[in-house]
N, CA, C and O atoms as a GROMACS GRO file, in nm:
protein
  532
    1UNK      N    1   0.084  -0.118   0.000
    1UNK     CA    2   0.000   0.000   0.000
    1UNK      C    3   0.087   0.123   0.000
    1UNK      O    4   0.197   0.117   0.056
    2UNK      N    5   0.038   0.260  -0.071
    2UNK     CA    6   0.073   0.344  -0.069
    2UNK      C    7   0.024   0.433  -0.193
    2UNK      O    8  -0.058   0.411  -0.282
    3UNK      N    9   0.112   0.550  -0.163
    3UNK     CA   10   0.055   0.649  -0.313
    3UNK      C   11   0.140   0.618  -0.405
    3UNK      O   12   0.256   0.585  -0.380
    4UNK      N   13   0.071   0.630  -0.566
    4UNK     CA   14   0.077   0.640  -0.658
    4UNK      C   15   0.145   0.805  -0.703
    4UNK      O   16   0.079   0.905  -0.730
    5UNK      N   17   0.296   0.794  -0.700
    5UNK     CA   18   0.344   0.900  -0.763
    5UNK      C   19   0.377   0.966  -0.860
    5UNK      O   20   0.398   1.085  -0.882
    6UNK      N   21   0.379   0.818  -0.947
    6UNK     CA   22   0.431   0.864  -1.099
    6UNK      C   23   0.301   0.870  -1.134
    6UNK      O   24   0.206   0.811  -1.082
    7UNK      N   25   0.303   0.997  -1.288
    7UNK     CA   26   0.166   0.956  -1.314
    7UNK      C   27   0.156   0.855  -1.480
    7UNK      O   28   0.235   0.821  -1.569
    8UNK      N   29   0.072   0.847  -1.463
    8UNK     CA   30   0.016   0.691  -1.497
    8UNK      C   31  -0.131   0.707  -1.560
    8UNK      O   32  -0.181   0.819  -1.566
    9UNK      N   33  -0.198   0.598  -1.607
    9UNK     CA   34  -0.329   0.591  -1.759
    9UNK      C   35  -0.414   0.662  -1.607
    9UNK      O   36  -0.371   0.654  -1.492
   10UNK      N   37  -0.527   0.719  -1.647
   10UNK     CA   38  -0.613   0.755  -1.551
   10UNK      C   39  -0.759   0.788  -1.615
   10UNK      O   40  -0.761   0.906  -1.647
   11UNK      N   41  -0.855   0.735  -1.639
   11UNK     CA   42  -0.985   0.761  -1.705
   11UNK      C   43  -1.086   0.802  -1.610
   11UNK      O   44  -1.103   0.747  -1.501
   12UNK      N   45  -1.138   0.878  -1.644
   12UNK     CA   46  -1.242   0.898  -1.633
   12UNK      C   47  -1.359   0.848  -1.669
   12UNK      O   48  -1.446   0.911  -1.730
   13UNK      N   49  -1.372   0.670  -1.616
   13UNK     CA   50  -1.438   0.585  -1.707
   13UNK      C   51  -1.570   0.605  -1.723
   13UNK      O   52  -1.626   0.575  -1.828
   14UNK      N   53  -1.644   0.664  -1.606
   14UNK     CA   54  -1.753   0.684  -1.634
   14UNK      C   55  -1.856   0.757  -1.740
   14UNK      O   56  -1.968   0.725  -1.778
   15UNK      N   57  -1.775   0.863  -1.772
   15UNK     CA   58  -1.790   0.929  -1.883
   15UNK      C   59  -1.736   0.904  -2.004
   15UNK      O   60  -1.759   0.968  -2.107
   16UNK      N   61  -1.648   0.791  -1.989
   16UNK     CA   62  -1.593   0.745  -2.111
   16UNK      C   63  -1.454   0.880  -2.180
   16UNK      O   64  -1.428   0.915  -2.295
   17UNK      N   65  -1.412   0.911  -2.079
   17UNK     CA   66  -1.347   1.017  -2.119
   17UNK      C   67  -1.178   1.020  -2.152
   17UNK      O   68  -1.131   0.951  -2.061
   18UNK      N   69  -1.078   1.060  -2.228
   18UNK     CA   70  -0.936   1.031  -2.249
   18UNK      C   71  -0.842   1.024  -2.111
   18UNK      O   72  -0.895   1.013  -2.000
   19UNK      N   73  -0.745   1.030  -2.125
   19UNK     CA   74  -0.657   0.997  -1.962
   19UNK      C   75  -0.627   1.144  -2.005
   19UNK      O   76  -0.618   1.197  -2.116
   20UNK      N   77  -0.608   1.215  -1.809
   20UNK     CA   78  -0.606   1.318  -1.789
   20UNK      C   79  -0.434   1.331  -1.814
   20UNK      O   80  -0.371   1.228  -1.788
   21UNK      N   81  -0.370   1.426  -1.854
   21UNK     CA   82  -0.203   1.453  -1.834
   21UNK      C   83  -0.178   1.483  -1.684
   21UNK      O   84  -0.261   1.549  -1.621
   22UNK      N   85  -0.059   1.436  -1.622
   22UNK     CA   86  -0.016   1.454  -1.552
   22UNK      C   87  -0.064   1.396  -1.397
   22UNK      O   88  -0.001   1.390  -1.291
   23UNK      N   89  -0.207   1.356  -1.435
   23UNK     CA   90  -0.278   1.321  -1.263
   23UNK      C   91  -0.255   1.146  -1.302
   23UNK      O   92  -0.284   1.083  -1.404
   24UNK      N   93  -0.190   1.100  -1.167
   24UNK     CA   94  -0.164   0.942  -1.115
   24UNK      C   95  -0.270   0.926  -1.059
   24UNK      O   96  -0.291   1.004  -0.967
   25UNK      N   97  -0.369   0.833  -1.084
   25UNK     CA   98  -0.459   0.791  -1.006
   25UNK      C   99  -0.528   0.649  -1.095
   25UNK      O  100  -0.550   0.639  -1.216
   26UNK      N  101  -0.545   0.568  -1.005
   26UNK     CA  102  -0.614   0.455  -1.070
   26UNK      C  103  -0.781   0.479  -1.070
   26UNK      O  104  -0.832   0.560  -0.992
   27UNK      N  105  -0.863   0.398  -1.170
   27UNK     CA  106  -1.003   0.434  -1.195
   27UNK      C  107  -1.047   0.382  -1.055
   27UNK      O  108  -1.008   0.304  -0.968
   28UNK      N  109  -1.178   0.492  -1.090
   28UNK     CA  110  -1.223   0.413  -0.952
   28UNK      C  111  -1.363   0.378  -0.996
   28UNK      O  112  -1.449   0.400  -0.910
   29UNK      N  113  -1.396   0.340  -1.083
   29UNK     CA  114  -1.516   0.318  -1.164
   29UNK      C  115  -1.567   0.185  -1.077
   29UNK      O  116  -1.686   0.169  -1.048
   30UNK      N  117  -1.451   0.081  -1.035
   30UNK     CA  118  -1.532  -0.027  -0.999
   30UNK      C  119  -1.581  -0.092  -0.858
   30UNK      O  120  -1.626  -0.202  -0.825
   31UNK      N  121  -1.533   0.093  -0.756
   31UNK     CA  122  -1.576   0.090  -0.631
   31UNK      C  123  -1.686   0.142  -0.657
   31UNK      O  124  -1.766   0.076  -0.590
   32UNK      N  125  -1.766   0.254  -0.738
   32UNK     CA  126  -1.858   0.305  -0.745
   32UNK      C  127  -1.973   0.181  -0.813
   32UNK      O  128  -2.095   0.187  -0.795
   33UNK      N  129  -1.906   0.076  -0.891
   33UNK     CA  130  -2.034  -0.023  -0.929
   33UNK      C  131  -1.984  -0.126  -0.887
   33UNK      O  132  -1.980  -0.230  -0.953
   34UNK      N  133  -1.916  -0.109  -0.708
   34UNK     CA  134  -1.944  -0.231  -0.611
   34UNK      C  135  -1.871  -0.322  -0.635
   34UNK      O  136  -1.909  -0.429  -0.588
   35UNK      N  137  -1.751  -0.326  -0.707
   35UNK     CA  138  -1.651  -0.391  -0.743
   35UNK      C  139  -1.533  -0.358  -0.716
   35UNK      O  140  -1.446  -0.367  -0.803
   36UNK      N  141  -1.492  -0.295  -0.546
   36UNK     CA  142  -1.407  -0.272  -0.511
   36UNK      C  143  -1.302  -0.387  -0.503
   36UNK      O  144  -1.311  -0.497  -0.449
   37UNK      N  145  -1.188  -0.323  -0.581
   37UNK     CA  146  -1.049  -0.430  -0.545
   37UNK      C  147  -1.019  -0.471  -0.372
   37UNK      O  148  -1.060  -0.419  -0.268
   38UNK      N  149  -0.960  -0.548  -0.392
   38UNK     CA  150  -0.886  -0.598  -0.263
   38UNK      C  151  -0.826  -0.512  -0.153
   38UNK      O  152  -0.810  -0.544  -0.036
   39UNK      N  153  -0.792  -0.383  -0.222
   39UNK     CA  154  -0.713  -0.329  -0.129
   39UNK      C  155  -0.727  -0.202  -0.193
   39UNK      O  156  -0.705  -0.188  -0.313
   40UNK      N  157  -0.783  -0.056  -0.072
   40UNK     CA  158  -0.777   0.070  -0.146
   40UNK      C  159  -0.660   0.114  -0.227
   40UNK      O  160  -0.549   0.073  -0.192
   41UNK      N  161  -0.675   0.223  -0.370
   41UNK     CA  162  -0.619   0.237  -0.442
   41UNK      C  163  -0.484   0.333  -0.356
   41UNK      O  164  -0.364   0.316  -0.377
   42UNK      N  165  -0.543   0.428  -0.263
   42UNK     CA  166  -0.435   0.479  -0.190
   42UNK      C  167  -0.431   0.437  -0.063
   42UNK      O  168  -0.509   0.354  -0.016
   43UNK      N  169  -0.322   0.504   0.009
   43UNK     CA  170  -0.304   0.493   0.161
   43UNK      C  171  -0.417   0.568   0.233
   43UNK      O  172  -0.495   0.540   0.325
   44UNK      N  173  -0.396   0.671   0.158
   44UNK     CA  174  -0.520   0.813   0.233
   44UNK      C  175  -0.568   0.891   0.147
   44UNK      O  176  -0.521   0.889   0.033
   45UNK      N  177  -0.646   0.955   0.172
   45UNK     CA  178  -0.701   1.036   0.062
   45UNK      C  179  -0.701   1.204   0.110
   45UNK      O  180  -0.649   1.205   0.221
   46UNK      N  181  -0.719   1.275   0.090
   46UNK     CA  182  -0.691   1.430   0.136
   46UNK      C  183  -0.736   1.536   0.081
   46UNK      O  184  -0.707   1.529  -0.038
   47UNK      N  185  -0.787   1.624   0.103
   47UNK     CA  186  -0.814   1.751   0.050
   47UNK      C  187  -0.834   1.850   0.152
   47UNK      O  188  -0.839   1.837   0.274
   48UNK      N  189  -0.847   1.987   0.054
   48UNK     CA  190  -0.888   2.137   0.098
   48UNK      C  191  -1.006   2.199   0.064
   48UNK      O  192  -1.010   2.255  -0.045
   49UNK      N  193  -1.104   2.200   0.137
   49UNK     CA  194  -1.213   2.290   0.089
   49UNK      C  195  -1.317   2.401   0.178
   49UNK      O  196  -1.377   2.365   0.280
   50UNK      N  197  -1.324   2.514   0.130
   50UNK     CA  198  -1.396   2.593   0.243
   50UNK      C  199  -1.316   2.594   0.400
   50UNK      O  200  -1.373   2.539   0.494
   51UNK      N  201  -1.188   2.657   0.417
   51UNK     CA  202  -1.079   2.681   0.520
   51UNK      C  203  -1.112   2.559   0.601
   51UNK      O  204  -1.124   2.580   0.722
   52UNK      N  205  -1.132   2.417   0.554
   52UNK     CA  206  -1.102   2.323   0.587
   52UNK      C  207  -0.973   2.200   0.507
   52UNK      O  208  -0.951   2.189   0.386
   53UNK      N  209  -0.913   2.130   0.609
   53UNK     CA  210  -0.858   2.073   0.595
   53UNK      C  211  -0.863   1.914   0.639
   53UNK      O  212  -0.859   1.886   0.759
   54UNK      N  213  -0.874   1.805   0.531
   54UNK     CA  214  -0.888   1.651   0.601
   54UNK      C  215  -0.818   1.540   0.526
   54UNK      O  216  -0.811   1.533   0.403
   55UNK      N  217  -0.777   1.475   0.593
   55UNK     CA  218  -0.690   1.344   0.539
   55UNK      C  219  -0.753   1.209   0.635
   55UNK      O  220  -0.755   1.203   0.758
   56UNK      N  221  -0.800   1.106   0.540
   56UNK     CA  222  -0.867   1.016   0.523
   56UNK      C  223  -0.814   0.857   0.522
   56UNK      O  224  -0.774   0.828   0.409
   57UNK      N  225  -0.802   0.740   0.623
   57UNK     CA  226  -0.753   0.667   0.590
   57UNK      C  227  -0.864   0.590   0.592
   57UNK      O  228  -0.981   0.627   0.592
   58UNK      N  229  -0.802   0.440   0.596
   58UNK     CA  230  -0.941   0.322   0.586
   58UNK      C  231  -1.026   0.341   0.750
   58UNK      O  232  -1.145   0.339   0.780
   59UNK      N  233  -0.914   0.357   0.823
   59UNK     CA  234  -0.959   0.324   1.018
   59UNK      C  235  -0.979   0.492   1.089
   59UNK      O  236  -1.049   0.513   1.188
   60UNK      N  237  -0.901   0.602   1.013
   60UNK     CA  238  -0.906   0.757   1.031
   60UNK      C  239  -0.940   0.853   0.986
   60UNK      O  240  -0.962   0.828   0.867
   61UNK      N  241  -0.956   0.934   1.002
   61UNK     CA  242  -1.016   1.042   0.943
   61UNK      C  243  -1.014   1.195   1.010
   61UNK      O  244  -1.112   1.224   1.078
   62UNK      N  245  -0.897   1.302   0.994
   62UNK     CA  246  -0.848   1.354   1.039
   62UNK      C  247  -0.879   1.514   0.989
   62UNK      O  248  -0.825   1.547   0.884
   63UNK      N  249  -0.964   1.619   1.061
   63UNK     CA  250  -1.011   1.744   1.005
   63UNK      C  251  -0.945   1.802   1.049
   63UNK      O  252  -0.905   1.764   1.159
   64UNK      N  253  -0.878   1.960   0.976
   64UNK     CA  254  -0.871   2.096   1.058
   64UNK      C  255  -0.937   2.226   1.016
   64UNK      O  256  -0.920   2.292   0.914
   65UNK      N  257  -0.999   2.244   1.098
   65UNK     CA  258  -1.107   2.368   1.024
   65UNK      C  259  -0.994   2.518   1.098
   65UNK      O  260  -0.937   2.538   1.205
   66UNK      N  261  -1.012   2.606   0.945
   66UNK     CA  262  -0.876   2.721   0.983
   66UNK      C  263  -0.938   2.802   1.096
   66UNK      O  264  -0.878   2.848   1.193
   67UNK      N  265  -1.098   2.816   1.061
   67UNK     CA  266  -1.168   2.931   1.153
   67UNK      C  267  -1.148   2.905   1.308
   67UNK      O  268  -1.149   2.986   1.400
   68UNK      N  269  -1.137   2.810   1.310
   68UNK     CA  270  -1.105   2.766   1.502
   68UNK      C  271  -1.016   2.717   1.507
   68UNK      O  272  -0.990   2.676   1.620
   69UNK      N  273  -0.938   2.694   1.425
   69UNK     CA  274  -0.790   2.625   1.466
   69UNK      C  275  -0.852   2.509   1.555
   69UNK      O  276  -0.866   2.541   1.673
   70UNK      N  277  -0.892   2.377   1.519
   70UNK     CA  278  -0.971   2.291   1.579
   70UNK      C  279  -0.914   2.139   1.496
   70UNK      O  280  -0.905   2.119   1.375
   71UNK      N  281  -0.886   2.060   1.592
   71UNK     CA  282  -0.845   1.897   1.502
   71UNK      C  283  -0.936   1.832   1.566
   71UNK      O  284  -0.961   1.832   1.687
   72UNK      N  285  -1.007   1.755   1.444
   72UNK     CA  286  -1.092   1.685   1.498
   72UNK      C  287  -1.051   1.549   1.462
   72UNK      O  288  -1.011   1.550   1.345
   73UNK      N  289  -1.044   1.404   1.527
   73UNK     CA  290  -0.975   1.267   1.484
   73UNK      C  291  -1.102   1.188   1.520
   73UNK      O  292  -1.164   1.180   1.626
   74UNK      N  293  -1.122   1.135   1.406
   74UNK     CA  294  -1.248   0.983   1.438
   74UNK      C  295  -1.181   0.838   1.392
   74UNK      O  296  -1.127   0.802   1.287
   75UNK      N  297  -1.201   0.789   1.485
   75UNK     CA  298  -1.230   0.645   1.436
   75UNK      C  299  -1.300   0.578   1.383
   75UNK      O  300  -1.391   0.525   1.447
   76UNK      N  301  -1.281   0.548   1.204
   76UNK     CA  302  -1.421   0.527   1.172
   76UNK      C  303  -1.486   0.409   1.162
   76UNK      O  304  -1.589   0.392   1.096
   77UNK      N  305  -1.392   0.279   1.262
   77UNK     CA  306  -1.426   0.166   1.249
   77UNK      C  307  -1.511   0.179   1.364
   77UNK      O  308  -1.626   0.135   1.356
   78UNK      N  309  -1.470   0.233   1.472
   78UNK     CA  310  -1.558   0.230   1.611
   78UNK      C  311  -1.681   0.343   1.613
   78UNK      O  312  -1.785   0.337   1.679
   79UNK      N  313  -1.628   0.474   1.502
   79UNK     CA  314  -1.752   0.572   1.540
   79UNK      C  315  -1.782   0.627   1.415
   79UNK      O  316  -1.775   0.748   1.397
   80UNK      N  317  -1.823   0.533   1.305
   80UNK     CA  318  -1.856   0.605   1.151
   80UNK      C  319  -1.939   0.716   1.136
   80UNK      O  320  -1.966   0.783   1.036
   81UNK      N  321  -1.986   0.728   1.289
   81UNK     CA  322  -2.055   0.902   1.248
   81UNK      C  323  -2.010   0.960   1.288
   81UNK      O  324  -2.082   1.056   1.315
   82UNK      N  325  -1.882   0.977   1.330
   82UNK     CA  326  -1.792   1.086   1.363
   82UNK      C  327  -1.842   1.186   1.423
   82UNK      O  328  -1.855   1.303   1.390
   83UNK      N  329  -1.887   1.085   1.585
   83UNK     CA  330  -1.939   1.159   1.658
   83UNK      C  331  -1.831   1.203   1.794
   83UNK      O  332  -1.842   1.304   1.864
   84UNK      N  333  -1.736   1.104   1.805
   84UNK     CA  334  -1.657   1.107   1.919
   84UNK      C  335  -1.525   1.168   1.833
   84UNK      O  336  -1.455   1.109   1.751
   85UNK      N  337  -1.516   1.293   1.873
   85UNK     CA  338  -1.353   1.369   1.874
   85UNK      C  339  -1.259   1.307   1.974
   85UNK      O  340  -1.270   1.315   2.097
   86UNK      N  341  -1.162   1.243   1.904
   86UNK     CA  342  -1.031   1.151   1.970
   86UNK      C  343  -0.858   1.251   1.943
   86UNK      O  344  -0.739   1.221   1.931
   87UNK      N  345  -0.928   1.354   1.946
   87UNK     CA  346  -0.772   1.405   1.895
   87UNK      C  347  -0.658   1.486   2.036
   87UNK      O  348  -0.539   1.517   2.042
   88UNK      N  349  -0.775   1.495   2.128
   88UNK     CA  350  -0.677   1.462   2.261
   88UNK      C  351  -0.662   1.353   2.344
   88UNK      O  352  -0.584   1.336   2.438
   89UNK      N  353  -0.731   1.295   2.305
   89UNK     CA  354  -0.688   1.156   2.395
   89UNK      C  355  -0.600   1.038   2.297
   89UNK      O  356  -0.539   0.940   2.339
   90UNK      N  357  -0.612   1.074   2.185
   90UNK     CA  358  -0.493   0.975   2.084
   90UNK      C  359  -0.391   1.053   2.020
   90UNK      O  360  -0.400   1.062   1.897
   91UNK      N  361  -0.316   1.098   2.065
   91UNK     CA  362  -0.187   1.221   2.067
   91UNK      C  363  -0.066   1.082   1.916
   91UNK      O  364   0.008   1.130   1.830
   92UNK      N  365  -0.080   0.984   1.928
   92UNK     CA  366  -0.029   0.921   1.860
   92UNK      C  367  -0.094   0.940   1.683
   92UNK      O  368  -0.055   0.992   1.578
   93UNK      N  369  -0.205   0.869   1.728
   93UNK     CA  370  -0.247   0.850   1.576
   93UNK      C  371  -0.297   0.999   1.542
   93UNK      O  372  -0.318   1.000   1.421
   94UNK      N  373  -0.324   1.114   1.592
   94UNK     CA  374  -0.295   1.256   1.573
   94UNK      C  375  -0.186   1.289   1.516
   94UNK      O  376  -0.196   1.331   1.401
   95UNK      N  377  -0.045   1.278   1.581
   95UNK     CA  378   0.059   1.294   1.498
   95UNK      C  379   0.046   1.243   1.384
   95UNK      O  380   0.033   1.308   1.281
   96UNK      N  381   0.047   1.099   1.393
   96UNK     CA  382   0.055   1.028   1.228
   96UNK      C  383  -0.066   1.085   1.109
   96UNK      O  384  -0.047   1.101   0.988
   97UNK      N  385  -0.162   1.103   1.169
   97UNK     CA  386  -0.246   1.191   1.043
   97UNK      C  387  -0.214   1.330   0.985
   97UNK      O  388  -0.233   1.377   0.873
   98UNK      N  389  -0.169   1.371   1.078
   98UNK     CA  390  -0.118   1.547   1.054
   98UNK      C  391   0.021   1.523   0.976
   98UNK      O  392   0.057   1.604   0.891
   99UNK      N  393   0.098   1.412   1.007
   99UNK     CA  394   0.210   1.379   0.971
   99UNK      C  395   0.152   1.344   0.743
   99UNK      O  396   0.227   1.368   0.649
  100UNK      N  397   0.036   1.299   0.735
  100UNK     CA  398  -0.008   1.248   0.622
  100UNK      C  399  -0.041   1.374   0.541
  100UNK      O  400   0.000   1.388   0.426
  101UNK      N  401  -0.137   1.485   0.620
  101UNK     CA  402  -0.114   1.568   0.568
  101UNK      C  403  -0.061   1.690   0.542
  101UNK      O  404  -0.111   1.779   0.473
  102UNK      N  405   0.072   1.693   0.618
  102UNK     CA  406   0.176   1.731   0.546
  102UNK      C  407   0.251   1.672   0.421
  102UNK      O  408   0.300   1.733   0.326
  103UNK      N  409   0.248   1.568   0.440
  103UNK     CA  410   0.324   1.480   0.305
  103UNK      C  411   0.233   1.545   0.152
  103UNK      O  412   0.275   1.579   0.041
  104UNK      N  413   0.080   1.540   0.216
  104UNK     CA  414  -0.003   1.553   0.094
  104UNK      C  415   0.010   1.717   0.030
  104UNK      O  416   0.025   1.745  -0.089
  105UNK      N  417   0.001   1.798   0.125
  105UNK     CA  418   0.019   1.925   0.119
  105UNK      C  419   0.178   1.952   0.019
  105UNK      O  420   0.170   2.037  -0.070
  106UNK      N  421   0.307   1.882   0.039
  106UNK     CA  422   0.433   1.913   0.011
  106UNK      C  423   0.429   1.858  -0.154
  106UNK      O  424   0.491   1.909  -0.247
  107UNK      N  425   0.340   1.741  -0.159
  107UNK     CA  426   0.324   1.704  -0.305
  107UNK      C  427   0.280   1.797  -0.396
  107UNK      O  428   0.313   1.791  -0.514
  108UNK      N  429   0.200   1.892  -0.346
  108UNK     CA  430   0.097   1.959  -0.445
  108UNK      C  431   0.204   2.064  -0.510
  108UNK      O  432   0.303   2.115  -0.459
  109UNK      N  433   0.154   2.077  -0.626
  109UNK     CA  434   0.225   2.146  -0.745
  109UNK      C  435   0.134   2.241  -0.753
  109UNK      O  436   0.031   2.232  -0.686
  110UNK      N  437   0.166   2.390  -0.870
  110UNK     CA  438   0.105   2.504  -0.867
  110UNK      C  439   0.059   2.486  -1.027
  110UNK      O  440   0.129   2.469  -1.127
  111UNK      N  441  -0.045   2.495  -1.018
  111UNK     CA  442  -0.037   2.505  -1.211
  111UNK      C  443  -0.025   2.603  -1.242
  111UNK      O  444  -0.019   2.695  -1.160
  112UNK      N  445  -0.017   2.620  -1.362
  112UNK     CA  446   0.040   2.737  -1.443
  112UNK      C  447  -0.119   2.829  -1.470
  112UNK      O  448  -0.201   2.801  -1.558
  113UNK      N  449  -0.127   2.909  -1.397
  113UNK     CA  450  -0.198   3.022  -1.360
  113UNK      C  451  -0.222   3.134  -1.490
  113UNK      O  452  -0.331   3.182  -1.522
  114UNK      N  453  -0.096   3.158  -1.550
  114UNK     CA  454  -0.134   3.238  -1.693
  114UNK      C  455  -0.194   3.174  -1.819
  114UNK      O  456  -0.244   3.241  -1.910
  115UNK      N  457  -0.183   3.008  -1.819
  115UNK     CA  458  -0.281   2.944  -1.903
  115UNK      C  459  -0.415   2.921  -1.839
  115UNK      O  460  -0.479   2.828  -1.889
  116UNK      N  461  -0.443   2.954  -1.788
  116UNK     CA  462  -0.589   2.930  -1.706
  116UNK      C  463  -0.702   3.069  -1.771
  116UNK      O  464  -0.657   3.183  -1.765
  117UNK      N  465  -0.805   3.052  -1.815
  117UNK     CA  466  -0.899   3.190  -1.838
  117UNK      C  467  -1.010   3.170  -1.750
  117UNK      O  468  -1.054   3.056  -1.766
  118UNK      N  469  -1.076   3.240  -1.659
  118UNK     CA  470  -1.154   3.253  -1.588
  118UNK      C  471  -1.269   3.316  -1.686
  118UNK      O  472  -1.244   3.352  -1.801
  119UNK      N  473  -1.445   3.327  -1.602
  119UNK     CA  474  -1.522   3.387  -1.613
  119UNK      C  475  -1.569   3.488  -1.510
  119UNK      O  476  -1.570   3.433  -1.400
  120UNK      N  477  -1.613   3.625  -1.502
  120UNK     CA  478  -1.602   3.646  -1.427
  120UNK      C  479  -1.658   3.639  -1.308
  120UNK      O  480  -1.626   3.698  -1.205
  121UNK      N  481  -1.779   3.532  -1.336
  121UNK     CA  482  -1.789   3.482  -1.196
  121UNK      C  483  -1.722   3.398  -1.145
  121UNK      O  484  -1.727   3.403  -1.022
  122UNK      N  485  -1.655   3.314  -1.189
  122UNK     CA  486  -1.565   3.204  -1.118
  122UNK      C  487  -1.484   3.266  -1.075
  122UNK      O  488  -1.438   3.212  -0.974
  123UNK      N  489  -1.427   3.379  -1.106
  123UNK     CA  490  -1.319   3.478  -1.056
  123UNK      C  491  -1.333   3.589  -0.901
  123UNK      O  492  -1.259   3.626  -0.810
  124UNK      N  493  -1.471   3.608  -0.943
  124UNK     CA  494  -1.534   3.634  -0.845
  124UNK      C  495  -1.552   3.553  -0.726
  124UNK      O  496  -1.519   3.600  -0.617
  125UNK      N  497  -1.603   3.435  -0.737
  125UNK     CA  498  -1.613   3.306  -0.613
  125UNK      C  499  -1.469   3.266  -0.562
  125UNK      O  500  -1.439   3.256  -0.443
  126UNK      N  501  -1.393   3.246  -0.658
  126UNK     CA  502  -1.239   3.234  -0.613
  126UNK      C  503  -1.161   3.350  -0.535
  126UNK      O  504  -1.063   3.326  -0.464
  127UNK      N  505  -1.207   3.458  -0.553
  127UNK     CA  506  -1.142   3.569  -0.483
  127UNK      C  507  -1.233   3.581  -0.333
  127UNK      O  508  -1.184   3.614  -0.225
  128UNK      N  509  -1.346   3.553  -0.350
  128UNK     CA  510  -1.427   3.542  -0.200
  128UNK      C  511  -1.362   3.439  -0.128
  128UNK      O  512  -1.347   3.450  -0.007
  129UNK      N  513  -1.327   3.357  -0.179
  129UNK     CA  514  -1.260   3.246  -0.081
  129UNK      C  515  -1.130   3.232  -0.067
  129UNK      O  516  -1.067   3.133  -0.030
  130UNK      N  517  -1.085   3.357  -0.103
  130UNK     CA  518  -0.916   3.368  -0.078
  130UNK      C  519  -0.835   3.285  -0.140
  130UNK      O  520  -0.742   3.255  -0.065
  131UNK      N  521  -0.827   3.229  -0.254
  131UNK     CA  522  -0.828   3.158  -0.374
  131UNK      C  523  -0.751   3.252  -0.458
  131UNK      O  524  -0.654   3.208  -0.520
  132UNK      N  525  -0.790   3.394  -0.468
  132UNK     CA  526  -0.654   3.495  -0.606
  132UNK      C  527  -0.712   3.592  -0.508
  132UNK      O  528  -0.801   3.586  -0.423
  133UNK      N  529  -0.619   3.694  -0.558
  133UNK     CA  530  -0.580   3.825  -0.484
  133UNK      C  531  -0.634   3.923  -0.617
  133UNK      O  532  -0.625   4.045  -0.611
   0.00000   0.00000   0.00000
């Protein structure tokens, strides 16, 4: 187990669509029609959205919201509704998630910003969310 760094064929099978340049990721067409492989495609999964921050494993699941400076850690084998916050009483598996997303954060690349054309509402929504200056 682990991430996929090089990048590699990647479809967008559902739509029947060409492989994207540059993004590593295996399809995931056949967890969505219940034909999940043996073993998840990554270690963790991760993202940024709305001054939140979360990294995702099979057993964790690790938030930081910017507005409160707040970590929230679930266990999602014992509490899939991520009702019990464990992120002071498991100081271990806290480190190791924060530890994940940093790794994920250091991967990310900048795209090239002067090939990009906006509309001006998307430009608009992106600048509300502190997204361009």
């Amino acid at each position: 187990r682990g991430r996929i760094d090089k990048p590699g064929p990647f479809r967008v099978d559902l739509v029947g669509q060409p492989a994207v340049p540059g993004v590593s990721a295996p399809s995931l067409l056949p967890w969505v029609l219940g034909r999940a492989p043996g073993e998840p495609p990554y270690e963790y999964v991760a993202g940024e959205a709305n001054g939140m921050l979360a990294v995702r494993t099979e057993k964790w699941e690790l938030v930081f919201t910017a507005e409160s400076k707040k970590w929230e850690l679930y266990d999602l084998e014992s509490d899939p509704g991520e009702r019990t916050n464990l992120a002071e009483s498991r100081p271990g598996e806290l480190a190791a998630m924060q530890n994940l997303l940093r790794e994920w954060r250091r991967g990310l690349k900048p795209i090239d910003a002067a090939a990009t054309t906006l509309d001006a509402e998307t430009e608009a929504e992106l600048r509300s969310l502190g997204y361009l200056r």
